[in-house]
C-alpha positions as CSV (number, residue, x, y, z in Angstrom):
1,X,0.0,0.0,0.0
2,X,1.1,3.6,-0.8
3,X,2.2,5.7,1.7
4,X,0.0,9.2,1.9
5,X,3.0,11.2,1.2
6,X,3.1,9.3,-1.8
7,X,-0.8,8.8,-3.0
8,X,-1.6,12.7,-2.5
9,X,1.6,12.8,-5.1
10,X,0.5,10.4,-7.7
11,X,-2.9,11.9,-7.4
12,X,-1.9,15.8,-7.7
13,X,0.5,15.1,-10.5
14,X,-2.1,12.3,-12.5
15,X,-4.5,15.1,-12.4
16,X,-2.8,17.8,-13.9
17,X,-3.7,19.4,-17.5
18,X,-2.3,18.0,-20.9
19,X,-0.8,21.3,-21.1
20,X,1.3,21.1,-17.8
21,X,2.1,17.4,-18.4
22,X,3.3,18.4,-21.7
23,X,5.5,21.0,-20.3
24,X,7.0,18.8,-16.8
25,X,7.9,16.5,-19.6
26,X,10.3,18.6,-21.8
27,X,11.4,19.5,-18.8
28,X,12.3,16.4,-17.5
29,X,14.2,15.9,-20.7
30,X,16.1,18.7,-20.4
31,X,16.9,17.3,-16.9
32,X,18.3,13.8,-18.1
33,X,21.9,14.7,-19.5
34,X,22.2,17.2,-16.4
35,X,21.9,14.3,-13.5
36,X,18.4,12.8,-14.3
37,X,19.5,9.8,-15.5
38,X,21.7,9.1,-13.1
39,X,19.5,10.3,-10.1
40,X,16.9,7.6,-11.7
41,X,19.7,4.8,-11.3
42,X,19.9,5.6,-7.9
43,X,16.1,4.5,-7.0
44,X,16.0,0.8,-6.0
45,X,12.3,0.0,-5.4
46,X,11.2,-3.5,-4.7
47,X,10.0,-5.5,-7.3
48,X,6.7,-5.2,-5.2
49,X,7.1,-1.5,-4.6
50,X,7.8,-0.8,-8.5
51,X,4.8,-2.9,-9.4
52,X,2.3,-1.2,-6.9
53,X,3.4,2.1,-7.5
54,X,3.4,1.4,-11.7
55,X,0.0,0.0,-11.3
56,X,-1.3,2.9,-9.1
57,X,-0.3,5.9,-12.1
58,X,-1.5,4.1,-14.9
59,X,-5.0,3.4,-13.0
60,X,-4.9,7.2,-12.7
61,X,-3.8,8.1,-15.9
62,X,-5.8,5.6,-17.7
63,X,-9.0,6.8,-18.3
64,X,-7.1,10.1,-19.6
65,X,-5.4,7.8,-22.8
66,X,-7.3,9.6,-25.5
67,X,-7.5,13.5,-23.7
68,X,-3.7,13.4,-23.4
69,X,-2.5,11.6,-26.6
70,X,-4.6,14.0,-28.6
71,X,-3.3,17.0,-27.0
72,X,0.0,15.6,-28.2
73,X,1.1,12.3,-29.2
74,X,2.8,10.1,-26.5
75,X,1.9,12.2,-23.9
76,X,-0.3,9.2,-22.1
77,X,2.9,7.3,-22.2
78,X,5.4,9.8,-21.5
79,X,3.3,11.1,-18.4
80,X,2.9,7.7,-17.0
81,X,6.8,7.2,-17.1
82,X,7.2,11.0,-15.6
83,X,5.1,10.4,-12.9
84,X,6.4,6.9,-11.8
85,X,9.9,8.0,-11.7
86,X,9.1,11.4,-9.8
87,X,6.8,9.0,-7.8
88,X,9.2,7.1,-7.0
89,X,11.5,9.5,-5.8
90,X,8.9,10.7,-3.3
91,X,8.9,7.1,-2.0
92,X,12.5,6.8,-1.4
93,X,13.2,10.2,-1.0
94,X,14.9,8.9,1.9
95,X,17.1,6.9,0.2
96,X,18.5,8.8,-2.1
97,X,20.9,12.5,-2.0
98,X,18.9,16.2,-1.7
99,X,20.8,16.3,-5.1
100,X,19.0,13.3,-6.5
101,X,15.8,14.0,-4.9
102,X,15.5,17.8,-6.3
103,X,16.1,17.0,-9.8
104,X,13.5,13.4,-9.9
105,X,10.6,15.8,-8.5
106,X,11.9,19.3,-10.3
107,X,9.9,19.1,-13.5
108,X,6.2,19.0,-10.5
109,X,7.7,21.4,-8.6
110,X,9.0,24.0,-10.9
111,X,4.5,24.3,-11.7
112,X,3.7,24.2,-8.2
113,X,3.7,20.2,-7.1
114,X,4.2,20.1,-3.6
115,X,6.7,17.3,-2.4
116,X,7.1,15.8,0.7
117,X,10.6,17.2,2.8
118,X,13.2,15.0,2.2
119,X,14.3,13.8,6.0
120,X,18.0,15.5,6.7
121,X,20.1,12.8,8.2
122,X,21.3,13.0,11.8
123,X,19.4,16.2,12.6
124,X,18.1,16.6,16.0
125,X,16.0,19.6,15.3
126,X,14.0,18.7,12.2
127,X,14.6,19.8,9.5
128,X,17.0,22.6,7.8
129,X,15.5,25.6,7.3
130,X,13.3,25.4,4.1
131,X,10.1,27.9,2.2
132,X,7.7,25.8,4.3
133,X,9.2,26.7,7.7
134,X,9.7,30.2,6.5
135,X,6.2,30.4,5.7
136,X,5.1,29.2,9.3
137,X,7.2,31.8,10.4
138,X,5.1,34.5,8.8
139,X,1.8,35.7,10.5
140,X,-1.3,34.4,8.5
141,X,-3.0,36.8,5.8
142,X,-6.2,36.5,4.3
143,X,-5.9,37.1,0.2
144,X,-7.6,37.9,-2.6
145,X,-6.0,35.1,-4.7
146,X,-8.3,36.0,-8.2
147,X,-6.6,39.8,-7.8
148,X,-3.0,38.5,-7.7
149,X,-3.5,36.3,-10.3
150,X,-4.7,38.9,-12.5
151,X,-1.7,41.0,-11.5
152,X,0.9,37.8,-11.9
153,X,-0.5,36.8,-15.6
154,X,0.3,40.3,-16.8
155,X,4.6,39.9,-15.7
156,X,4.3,36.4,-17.7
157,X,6.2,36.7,-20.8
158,X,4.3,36.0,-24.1
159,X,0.6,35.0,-22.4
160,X,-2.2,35.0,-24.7
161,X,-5.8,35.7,-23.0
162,X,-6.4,31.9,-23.3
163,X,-3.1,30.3,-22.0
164,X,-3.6,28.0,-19.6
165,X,-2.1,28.9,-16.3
166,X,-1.5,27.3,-12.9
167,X,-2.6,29.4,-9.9
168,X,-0.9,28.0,-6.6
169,X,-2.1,29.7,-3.6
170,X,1.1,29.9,-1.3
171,X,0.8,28.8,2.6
172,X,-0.3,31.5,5.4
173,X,-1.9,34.2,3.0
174,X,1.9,34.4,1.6
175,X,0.4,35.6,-1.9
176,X,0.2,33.3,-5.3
177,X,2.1,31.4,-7.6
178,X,1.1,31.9,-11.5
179,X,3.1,29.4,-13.3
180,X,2.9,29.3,-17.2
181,X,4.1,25.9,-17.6
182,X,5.3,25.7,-21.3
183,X,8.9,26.3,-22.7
184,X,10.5,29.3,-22.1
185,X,7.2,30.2,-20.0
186,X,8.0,30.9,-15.9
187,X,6.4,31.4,-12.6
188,X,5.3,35.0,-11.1
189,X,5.3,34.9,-7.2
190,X,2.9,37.8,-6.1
191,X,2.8,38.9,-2.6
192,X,-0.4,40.6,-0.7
193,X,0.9,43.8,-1.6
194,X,1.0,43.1,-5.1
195,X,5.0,43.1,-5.2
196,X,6.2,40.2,-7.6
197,X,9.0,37.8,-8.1
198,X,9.9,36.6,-11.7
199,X,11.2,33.4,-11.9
200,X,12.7,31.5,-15.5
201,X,10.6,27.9,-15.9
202,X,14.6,26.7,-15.2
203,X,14.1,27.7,-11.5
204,X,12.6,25.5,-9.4
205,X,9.6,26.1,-7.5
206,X,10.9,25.7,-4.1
207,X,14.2,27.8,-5.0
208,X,11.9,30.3,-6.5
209,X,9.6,30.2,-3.3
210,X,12.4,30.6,-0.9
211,X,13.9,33.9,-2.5
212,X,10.2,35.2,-2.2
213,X,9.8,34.9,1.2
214,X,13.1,36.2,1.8
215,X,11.9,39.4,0.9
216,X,13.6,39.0,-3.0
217,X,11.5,41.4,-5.7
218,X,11.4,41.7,-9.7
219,X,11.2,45.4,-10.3
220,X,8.9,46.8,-13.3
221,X,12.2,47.3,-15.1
222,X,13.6,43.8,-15.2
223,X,10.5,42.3,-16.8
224,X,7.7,44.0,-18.9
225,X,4.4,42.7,-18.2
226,X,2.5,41.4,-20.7
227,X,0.6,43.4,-22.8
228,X,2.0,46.7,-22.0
């Protein structure tokens, strides 16, 4: 049986559009030659574990064949190898390096994917200092997540009025996440008071988050929002 940490992955990243599955997979494959492969040699599932977790993303992805190979062709294959892999790494996440880890699970979380902490070895105190515990850090803020969307599509570089973006509403009222998740798209982080951070789709979601909530800003000058 899956662990939770595990199902709520499979089932967040199974669920996702064509669009964003289209775009975690070139970016995965952009990943392979700069440590993917060799982070995916380091996972040693069971023969059991392999066939559970195999069987559980293709029962998800399944009834999805014909939505996702007509958005593009392969895609229902390509996503159910995508998702295994990262899936896997959630699994054994304590098996394997930070190193490893990041780069099996950076194609979900450079959209927005949460992923499970990877445990730090020999720490007494929990875990390192990460964007999660930052965020519990900061008081709680109610937000108006449809206003900073708004305000995060327009610093997103070439969006057309019917892209499809993610919104990810950030922990504790910290602001939004707008994450255009195609090829030289990005993600705009957009704080209560409407200040932003732009980040390249090559930045992690996580990295990007942390910056944010350590007070890092895009001025108007570095990007220019679309439309203007």
């Amino acid at each position: 049986m899956l662990d939770d940490a595990t199902a709520r992955f499979v089932e967040a990243v199974t669920r996702l559009s064509p669009e964003a599955l289209a775009g975690a997979s070139d970016h995965a494959l952009r990943l392979w030659k700069a440590g993917g492969r060799e982070a995916s040699r380091a996972l040693k599932p069971s023969a059991s574990e392999s066939s559970e977790l195999s069987h559980a993303v293709r029962k998800a992805l399944l009834p999805r064949a014909d939505e996702l190979s007509s958005f593009r062709t392969y895609l229902h294959s390509d996503a159910i190898g995508l998702c295994t892999i990262a899936a896997r790494a959630v699994r054994e996440r304590a098996r394997i390096t930070a190193e490893q880890y990041a780069v099996l699970v950076e194609p979900f979380t450079v959209i927005g994917i949460d992923v499970p902490v990877r445990p730090v070895p020999g720490a007494t105190g929990g875990d390192a200092d990460t964007p999660r515990q930052r965020r519990e850090a900061r008081p709680v803020t109610t937000v108006d997540v449809g206003r900073l969307a708004e305000i995060g599509r327009t610093w997103l570089p070439d969006v057309t009025t019917d892209a499809s973006l993610n919104v990810v509403a950030l922990e504790d009222g910290a602001g939004v996440c707008v994450v255009h998740a195609v090829r030289g798209g990005g993600k705009v982080y957009v704080a209560p008071d409407e200040t932003v951070l732009f980040a390249g789709s090559s930045v992690a979601f996580d990295a990007g988050l942390g910056a944010f909530l350590d007070g890092a800003r895009t001025s108007r000058d570095g990007v220019r929002p679309g439309g203007r």
